[in-house]
LUMTI-502121 format. One record per residue (C-alpha): x, y, z. Coordinates in Angstrom, 3 decimals, decimal comma. Layout:
N
xx;yy;zz
X;Y;Z
...
end
This chain:
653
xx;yy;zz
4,981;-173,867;300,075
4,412;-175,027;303,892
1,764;-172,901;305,994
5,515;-172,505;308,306
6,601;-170,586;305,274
3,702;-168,643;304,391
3,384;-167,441;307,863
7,057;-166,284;308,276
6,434;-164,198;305,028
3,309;-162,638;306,432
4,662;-161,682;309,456
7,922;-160,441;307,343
5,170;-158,712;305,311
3,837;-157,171;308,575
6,963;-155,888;309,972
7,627;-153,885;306,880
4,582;-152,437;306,548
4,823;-151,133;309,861
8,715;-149,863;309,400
7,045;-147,790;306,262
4,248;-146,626;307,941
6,929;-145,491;310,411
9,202;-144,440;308,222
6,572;-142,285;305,973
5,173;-140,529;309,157
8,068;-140,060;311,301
8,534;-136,705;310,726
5,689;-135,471;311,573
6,523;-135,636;315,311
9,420;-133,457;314,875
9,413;-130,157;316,375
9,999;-127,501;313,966
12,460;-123,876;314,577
9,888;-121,115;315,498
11,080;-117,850;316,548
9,792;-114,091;315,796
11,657;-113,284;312,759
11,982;-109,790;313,429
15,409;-109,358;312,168
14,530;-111,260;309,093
11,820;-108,849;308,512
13,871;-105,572;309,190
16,304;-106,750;306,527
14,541;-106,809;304,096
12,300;-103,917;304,737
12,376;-100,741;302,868
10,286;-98,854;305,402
11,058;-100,386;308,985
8,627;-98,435;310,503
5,803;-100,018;308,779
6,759;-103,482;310,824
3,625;-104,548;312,942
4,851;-107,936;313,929
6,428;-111,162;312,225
7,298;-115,092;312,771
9,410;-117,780;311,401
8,880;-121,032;311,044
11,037;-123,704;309,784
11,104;-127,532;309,061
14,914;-128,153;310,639
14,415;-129,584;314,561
17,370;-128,028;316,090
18,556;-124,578;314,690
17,714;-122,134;312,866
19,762;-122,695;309,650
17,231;-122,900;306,703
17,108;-119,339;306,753
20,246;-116,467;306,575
20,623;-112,814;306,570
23,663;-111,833;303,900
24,921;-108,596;302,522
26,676;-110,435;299,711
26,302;-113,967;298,514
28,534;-114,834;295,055
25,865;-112,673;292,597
23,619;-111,948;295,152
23,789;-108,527;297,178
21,191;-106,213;298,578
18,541;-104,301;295,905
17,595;-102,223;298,586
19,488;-101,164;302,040
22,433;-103,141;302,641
21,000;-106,688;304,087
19,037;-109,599;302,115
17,943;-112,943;303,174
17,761;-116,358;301,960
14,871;-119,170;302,605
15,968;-122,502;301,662
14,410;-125,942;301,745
17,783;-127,182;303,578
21,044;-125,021;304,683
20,516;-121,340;303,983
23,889;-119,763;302,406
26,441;-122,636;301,985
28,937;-122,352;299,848
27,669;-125,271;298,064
24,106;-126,659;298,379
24,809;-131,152;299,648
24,525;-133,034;302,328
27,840;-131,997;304,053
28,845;-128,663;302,299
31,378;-130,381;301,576
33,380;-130,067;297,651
32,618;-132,690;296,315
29,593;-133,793;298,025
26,434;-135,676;297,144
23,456;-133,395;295,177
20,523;-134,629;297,336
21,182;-131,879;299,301
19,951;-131,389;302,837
17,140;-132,656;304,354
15,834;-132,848;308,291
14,590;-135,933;308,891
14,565;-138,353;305,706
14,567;-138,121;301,745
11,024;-138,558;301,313
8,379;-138,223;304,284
5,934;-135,327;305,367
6,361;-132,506;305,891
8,437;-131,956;303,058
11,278;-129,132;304,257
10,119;-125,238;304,101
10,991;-122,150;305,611
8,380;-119,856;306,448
8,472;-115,752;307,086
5,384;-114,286;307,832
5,329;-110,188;308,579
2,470;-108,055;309,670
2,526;-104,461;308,414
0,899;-101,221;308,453
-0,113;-99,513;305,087
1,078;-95,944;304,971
-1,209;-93,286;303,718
-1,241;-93,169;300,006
-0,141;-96,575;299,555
-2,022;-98,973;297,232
0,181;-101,741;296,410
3,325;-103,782;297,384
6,497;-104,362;295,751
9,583;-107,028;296,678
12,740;-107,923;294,656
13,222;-112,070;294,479
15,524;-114,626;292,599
14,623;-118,147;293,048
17,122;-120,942;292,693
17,064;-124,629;292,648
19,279;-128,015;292,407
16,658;-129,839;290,597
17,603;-127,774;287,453
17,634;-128,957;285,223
16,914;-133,047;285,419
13,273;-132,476;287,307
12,188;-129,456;285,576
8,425;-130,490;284,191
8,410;-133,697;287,029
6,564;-134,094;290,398
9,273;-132,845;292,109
8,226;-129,314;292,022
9,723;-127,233;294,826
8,003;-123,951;295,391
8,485;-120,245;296,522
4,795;-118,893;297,167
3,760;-115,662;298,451
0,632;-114,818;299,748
-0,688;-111,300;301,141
-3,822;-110,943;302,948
-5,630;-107,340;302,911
-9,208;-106,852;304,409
-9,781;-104,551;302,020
-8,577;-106,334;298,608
-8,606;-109,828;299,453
-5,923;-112,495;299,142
-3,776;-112,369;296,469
-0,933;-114,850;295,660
2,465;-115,250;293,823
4,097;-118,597;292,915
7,702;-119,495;291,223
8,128;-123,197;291,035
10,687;-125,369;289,378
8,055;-125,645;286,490
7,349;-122,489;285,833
10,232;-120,686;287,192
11,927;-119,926;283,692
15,406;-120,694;284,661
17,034;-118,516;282,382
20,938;-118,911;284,394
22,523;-122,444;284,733
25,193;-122,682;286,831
28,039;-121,166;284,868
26,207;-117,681;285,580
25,744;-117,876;289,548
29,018;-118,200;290,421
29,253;-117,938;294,700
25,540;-118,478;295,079
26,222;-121,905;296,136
24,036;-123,274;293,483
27,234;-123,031;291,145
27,257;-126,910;290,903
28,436;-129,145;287,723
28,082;-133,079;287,757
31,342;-134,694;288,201
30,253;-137,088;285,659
29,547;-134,319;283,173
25,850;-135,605;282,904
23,607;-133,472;284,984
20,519;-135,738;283,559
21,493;-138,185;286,744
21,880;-137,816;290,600
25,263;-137,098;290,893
27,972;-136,131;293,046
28,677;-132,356;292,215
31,459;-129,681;292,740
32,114;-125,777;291,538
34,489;-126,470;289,466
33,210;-125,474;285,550
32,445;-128,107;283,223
30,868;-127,983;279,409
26,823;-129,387;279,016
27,490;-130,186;283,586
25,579;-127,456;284,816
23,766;-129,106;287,407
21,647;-125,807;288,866
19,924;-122,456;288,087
18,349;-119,850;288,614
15,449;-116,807;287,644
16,578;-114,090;286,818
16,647;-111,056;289,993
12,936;-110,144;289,566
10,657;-107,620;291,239
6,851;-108,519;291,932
4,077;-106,734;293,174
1,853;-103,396;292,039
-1,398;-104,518;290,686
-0,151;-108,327;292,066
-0,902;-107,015;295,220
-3,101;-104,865;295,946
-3,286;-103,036;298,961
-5,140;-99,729;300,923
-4,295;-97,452;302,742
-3,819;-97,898;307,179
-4,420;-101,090;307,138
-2,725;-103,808;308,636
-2,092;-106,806;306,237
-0,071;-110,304;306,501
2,678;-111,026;303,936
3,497;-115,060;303,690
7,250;-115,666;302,365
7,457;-119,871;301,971
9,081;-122,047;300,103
8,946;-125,958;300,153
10,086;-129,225;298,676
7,741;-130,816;296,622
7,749;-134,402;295,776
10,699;-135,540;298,111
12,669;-133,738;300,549
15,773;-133,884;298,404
17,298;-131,560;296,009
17,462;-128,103;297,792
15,869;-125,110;296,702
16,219;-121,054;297,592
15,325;-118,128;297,292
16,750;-114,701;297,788
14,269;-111,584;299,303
14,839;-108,341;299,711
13,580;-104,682;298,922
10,120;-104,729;300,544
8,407;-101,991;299,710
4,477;-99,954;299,576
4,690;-98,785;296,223
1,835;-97,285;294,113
1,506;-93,897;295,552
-1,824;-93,338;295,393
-3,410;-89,929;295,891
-5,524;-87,265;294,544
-3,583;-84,251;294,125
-5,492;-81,203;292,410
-3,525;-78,622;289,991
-5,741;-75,531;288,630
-5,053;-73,348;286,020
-7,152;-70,593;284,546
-6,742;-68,146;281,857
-8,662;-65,408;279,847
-8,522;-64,329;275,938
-10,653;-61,825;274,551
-13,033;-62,968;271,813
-13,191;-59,660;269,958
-9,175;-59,698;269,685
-6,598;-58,071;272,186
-6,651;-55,075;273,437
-9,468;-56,015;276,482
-11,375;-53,129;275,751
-15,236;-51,992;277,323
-18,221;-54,676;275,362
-15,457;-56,884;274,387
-16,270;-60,692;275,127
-13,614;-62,719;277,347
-14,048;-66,492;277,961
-12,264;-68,142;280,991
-11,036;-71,541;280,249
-9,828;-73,150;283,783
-7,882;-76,942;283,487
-8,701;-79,339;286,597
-6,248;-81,814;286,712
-6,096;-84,392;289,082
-2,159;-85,637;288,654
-2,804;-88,027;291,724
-3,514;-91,662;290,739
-6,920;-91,994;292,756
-10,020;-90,228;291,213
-11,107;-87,131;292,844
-14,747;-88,371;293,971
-17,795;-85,982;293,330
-18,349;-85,134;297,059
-20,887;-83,179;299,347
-20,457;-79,518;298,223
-19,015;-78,042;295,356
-16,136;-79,103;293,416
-15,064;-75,691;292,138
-16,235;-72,189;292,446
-15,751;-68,967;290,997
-16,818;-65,488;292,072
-16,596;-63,363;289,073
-15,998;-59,662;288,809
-17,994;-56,720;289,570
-16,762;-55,453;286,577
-18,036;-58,080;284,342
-21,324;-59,602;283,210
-21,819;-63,391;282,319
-23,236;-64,066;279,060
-26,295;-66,360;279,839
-25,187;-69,836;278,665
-22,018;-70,112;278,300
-20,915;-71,744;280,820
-19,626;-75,675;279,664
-17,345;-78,804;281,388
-15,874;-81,989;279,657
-17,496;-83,941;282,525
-19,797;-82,983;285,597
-21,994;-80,216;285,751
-21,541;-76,474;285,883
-23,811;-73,866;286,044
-24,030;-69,866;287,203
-25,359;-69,044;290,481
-26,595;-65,568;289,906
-27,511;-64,981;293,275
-23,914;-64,825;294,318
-23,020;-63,825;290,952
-20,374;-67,292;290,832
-19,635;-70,373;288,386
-20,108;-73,663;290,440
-18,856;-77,388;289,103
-19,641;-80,498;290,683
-18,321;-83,674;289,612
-15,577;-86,119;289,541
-11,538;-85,909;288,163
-10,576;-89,434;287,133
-7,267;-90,176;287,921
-4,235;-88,398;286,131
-7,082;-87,078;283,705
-8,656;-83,255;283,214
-11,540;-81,664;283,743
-12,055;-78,603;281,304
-14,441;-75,469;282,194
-15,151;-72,688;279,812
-17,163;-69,694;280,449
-17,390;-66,363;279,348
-18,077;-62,585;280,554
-18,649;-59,664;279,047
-16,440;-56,475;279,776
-18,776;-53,425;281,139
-19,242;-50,145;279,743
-17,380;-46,764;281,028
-14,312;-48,283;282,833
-11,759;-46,525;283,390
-8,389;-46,758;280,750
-6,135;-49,335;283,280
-8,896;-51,060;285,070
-7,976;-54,656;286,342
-9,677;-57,558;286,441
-8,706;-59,619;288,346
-10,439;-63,709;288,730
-9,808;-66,620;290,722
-11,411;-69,998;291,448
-10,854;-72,603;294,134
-10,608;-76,025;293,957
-12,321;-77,839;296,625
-10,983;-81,359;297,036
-10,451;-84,606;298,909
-6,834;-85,156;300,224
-7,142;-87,979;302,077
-9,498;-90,273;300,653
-12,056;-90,021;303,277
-15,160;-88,747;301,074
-15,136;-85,077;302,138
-13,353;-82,489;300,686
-10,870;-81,126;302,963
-8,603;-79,446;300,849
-8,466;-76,663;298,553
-6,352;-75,209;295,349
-6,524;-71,673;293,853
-6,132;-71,272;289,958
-3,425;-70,137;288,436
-2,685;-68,193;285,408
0,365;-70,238;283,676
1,775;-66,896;282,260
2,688;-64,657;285,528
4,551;-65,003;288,560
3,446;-62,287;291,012
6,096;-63,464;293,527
3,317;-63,690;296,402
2,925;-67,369;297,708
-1,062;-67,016;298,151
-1,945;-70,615;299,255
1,205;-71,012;301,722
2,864;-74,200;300,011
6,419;-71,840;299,030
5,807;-71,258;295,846
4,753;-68,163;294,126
4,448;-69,364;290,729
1,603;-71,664;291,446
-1,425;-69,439;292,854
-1,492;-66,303;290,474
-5,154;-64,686;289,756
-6,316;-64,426;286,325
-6,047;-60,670;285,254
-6,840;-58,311;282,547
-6,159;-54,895;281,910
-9,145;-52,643;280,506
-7,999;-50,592;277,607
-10,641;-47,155;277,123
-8,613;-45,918;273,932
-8,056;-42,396;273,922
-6,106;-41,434;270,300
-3,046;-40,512;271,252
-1,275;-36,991;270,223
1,932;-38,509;269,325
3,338;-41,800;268,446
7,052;-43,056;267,882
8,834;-45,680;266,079
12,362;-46,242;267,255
13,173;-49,781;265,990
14,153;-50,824;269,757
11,659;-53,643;269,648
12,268;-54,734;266,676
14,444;-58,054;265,064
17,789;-56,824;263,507
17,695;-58,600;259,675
13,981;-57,904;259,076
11,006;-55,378;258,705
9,734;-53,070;261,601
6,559;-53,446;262,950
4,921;-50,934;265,858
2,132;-50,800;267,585
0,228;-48,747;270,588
-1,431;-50,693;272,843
-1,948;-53,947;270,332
-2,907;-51,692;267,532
-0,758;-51,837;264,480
0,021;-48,603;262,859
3,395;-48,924;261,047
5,568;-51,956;258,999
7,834;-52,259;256,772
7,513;-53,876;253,546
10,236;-56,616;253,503
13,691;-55,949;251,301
13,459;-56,474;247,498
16,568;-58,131;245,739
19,167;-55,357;245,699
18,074;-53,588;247,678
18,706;-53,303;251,574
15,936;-52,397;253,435
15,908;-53,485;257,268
16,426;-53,253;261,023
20,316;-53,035;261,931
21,721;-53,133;265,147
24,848;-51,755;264,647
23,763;-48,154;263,192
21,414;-46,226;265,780
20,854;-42,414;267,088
19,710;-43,222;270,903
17,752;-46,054;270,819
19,608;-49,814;270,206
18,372;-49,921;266,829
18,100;-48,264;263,736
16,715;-48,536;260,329
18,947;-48,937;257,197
17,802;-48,297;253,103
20,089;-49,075;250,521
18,069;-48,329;247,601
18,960;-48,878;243,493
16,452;-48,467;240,910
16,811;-52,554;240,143
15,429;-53,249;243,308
12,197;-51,454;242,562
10,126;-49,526;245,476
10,282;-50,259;249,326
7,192;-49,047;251,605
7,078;-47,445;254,993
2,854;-48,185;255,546
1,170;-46,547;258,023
-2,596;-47,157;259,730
-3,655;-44,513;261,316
-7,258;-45,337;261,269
-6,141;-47,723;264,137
-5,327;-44,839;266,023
-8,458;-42,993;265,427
-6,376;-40,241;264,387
-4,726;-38,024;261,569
-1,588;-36,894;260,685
-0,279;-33,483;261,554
3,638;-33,494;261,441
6,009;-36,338;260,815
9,717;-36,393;261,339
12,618;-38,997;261,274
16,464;-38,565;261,930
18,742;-39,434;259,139
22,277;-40,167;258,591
23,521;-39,988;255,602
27,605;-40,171;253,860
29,324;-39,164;251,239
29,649;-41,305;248,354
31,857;-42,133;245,248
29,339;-42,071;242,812
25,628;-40,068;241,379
22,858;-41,104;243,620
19,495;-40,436;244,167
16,907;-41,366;246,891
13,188;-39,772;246,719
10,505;-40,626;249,704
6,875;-39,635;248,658
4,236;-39,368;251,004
0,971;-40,648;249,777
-2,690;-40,926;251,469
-5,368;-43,820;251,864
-6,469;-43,041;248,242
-2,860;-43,707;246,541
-2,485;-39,020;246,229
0,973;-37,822;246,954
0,968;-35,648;249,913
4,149;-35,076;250,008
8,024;-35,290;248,498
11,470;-35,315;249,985
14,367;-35,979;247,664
18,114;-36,518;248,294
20,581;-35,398;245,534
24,322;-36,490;245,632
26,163;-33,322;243,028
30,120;-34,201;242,370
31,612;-31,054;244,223
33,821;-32,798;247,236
36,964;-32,354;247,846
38,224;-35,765;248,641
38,688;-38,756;246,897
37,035;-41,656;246,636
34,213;-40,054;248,164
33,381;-36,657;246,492
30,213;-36,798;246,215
28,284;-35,003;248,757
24,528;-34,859;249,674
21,820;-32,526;249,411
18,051;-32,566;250,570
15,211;-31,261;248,711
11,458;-30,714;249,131
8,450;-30,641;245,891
6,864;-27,322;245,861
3,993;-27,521;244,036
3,565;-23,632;243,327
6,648;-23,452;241,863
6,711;-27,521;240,463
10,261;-26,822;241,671
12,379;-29,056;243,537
13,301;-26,559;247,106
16,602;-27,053;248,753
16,643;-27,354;252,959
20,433;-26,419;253,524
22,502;-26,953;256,141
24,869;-24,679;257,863
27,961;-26,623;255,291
28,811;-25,240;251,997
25,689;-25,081;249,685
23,850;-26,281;252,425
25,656;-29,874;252,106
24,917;-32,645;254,545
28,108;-34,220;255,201
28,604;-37,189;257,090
26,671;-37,224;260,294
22,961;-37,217;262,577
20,118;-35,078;260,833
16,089;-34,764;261,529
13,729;-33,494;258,874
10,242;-32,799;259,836
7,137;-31,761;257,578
4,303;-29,947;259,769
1,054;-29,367;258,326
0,103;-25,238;258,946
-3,238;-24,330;257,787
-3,235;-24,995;253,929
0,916;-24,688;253,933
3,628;-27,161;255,015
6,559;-26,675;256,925
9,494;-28,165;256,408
12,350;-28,244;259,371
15,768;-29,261;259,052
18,139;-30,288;262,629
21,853;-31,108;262,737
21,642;-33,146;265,208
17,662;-33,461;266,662
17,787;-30,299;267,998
19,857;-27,800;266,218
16,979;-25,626;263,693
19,451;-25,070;260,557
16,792;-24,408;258,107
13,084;-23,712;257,387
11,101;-23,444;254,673
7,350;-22,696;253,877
5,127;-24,267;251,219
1,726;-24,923;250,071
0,652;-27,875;250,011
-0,275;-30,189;247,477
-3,493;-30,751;245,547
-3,880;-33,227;247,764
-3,678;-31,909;251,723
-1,257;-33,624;254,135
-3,925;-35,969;256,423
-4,734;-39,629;256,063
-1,175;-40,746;255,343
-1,159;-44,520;254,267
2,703;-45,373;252,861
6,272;-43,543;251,965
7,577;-45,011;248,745
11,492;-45,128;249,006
12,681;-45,267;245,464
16,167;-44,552;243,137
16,093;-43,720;239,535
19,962;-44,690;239,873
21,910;-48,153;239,783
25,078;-47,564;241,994
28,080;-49,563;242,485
28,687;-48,701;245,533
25,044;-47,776;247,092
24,961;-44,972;249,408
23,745;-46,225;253,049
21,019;-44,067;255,204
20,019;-44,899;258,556
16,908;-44,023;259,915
15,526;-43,379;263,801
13,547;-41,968;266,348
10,666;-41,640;263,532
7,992;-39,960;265,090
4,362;-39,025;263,893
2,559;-35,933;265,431
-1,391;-36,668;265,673
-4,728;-34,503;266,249
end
């Protein structure tokens, strides 16, 4: 080769290095779209109000068109608000993502200046905001789609969605979807509108190709992520502050194939706060009622349902003045965490310490009732919470306790409620015996045994029913009260017990009555009650004796009552104003009074119509420390006679 030659080709050479050179760097002189972006910001923002400031900045020379505000876009339409927008690498919001929009049109897309120089195409959003109180963290909804999807998936062409938030108190933290990484879990068969709804005409999306919307099998030529939110922990954030939030995404590799991504739904999330509940409540150690020397212990629940710990600040966490009517018990004052202790001087419990974050604190102390109150006294107890609201390291706040189990209506700590702030209170019982008690199955469960009890002490129950017999509270047989008592009682069902405890009463026995109602029946029947003492000694019998002498069929058998008098060890009749003292159908009270070393037995039609009266001693053993009234038949009926029992009443002294 002549030196003629070899020069042309250098200077050939020359030329096209300097066209590349040119080419390559060309773009960099090109004046990008900047504007503020404000209405990009406000449509995607949950909270306008929190909007500081914002700018755009995009790659394409003349217009603003790689970015688009939408409220609907094929499967795209607004998580939050009515408005989203789109950033793309070359025409925001086409119908179909080439050169021309055009159908069909070529799949390198759009790009500014040429297919491969710098910078590659992006579209920037960046927004300044202000934290609201309570705040800790940010939240926005994206779906990222691209054209390189799915022939440069895992290559250098690797265009990017990135966001980046800066907060002086947490630092930078950043998010990235890339073609790479992006899981593309919709082709183009499930975007439908979204522009990036493109198959290859040639059915072979492995090649560049020329691409329309029109659905072919294996020609998906894009995709997308699925419609994901981002943020919380991601990001986190505090309180006031004023952080930057960096929305870009970019070509990577080339400038070719376009990219997108949809953004909406920005929102402070996390709500982060300390917010204190209280609750206290009493129980009495030596068993209910709260009686004079009895031991109570307090047990009071912090809770801090906030998600921000409640710090141990200057001062007292909690504090509690106790009672003038109570005494603490030295040492018995313990917490789950921090430190309590009594301050005798002011005669108060004080904690100090931290509540970690939706966690408990729990406080148990205990006082001891004082002697010679007076029957009724209240006690009433309750703490305060002292306790930072607004994260500033002093506690500025406060919360009364509340006892979970009243409502006194009365909205003590102003917030509306009443249900919320109730003191902690206990009524002092100073038993005095009583001189009478009663027993009128109002309180009781229809279907089962009778229990009764004055002021929390037990003193009567009922054995429950044997088989065959009925023996139980009824609610549709009563004298005055809603309930009554029925016995249906056959000598297969064995003996039934009425068992009294009057010991809890600190009392004895001097009369006891009950009214009756009885029926006629169709058949011999016998019911017998005995009265019998702590020591198992009958104290007493009643017996009720059907004789066949009624007039009317089926039921002509009619009733009589009878009383043991052990002088004459003869069975004494109590007779009402009826024929031979019958007791037809109807309301009846019998009552046995103790009188000196005699009993007197009372019958009432009715409970207050006297229609008999009888005198006897009484038995060997005398009428006091009653324990139990066997109810018992030495007859099996068909057809068992019913008796209903109320207003049972015992006289005491």
């Amino acid at each position: 080769m002549n030196s003629f030659i070899v020069k042309c080709l250098s200077i050939i050479f020359i030329l096209f290095s300097i066209i590349f050179v040119l080419t390559i760097f060309e773009s960099e002189t090109v004046k990008a779209v900047t504007y503020d972006g404000e209405d990009l910001a406000l449509a995607i923002l949950s909270n306008t109000s929190t909007l500081v400031d914002s700018s755009y900045d995009e790659k394409a020379p003349n217009s603003q068109e790689q970015s688009i505000i939408l409220s609907e876009l094929g499967t795209m339409s607004p998580t939050n608000g009515n408005t989203f927008i789109i950033l793309s690498t070359g025409k925001a919001g086409t119908s179909i993502v080439t050169t021309d929009e055009e159908n069909p049109g070529d799949e390198r897309g759009t790009y500014t200046s040429n297919k491969y120089g710098y910078p590659r195409d992006f579209a920037c959003l960046k927004i300044w905001l202000l934290v609201p109180k309570h705040m800790h963290s940010l939240y926005y909804d994206f779906q990222f789609f691209s054209s390189e999807y799915p022939e440069y998936v895992g290559s250098q062409y690797n265009d990017k969605f990135v966001v980046t938030v800066n907060s002086p108190s947490k630092g930078v933290s950043t998010f990235t979807c890339d073609v790479n990484n992006g899981n593309f879990v919709l082709d183009s068969n499930y975007i439908p509108g979204t522009g990036f709804d493109i198959f290859a005409e040639s059915g072979n999306p492995d090649n560049v190709d020329i691409v329309n919307t029109t659905p072919k099998i294996s020609a998906a030529d894009g995709g997308a992520t699925a419609l994901t939110t981002k943020g919380g922990s991601l990001h986190p954030v505090s309180p006031q502050e004023i952080i930057t939030i960096t929305f870009e995404i970019s070509d990577t590799g080339d400038n070719q194939f376009d990219s997108a991504v949809f953004i909406d739904n920005l929102v402070f999330s996390g709500y982060a706060r300390t917010d204190i509940l209280a609750t206290k409540e009493a129980s009495d150690l030596n068993n209910p009622p709260y009686e004079c020397n009895d031991t109570v212990e307090y047990e009071v629940v912090l809770t801090n349902v906030g998600d921000i710990v409640q710090s141990d600040n200057s001062g007292n966490e909690y504090e509690d003045v106790l009672s003038e009517y109570v005494t603490y018990v030295p040492g018995s004052a313990t917490a789950t965490g921090g430190a309590i202790s009594y301050n005798s001087s002011d005669g108060k419990i004080i904690w100090n310490g931290a509540i970690p974050q939706q966690e408990s604190i729990i406080l148990n102390y205990q006082v001891t009732i004082n002697e010679e109150l007076e029957n009724g006294t209240i006690i009433s107890n309750q703490g305060t919470v002292y306790w930072d609201s607004d994260e500033n390291g002093t506690n500025d706040k406060t919360e009364l306790t509340d006892d979970n189990n009243v409502d006194d209506n009365i909205d003590s700590d102003g917030d509306g409620e009443t249900d919320d702030d109730d003191p902690t209170e206990i009524i002092v019982i100073s038993f005095s015996p009583p001189n009478q008690v009663i027993e009128d199955f109002s309180d009781d469960t229809p279907g089962e045994n009778a229990t009764q009890t004055y002021f929390g002490r037990t003193w009567f129950e009922t054995n429950t029913e044997n088989f065959g017999n009925n023996f139980e509270v009824v609610d549709n047989y009563h004298y005055s009260t809603d309930n009554g008592f029925k016995t249906q009682i056959r000598s297969s069902g064995g003996t039934q017990y009425w068992d009294y405890y009057l010991s809890e009463l600190d009392n004895d026995i001097n009369w006891w009555e009950a009214m009756f109602s009885c029926e006629n029946a169709s058949e011999d029947y016998d019911l017998t009650l005995t009265f019998k003492n702590v020591n198992g000694y009958t104290i007493a019998k009643l017996k009720f004796q059907y004789f066949h002498d009624g007039e009317y069929l089926p039921t002509d058998w009619t009733l009589r009552l009878f009383f043991w008098n052990p002088t004459t060890s003869q069975w004494v009749k109590l007779s009402s104003d009826n024929p031979d003292g019958a007791l037809y159908k109807g309301w009846y009270k019998i009552r046995i009074a103790k009188n000196s070393t005699k009993l007197n037995y009372y019958l009432y039609e009715g409970s207050n119509t006297l229609v008999d009266f009888k005198e006897a001693s009484q038995l060997s053993s005398s009428f006091s420390n009653l324990a139990k009234i066997t109810f018992t038949s030495t007859i099996e009926p068909i057809n068992c006679p019913l008796f209903i029992w109320d207003e049972h009443k015992l006289g005491l002294g």
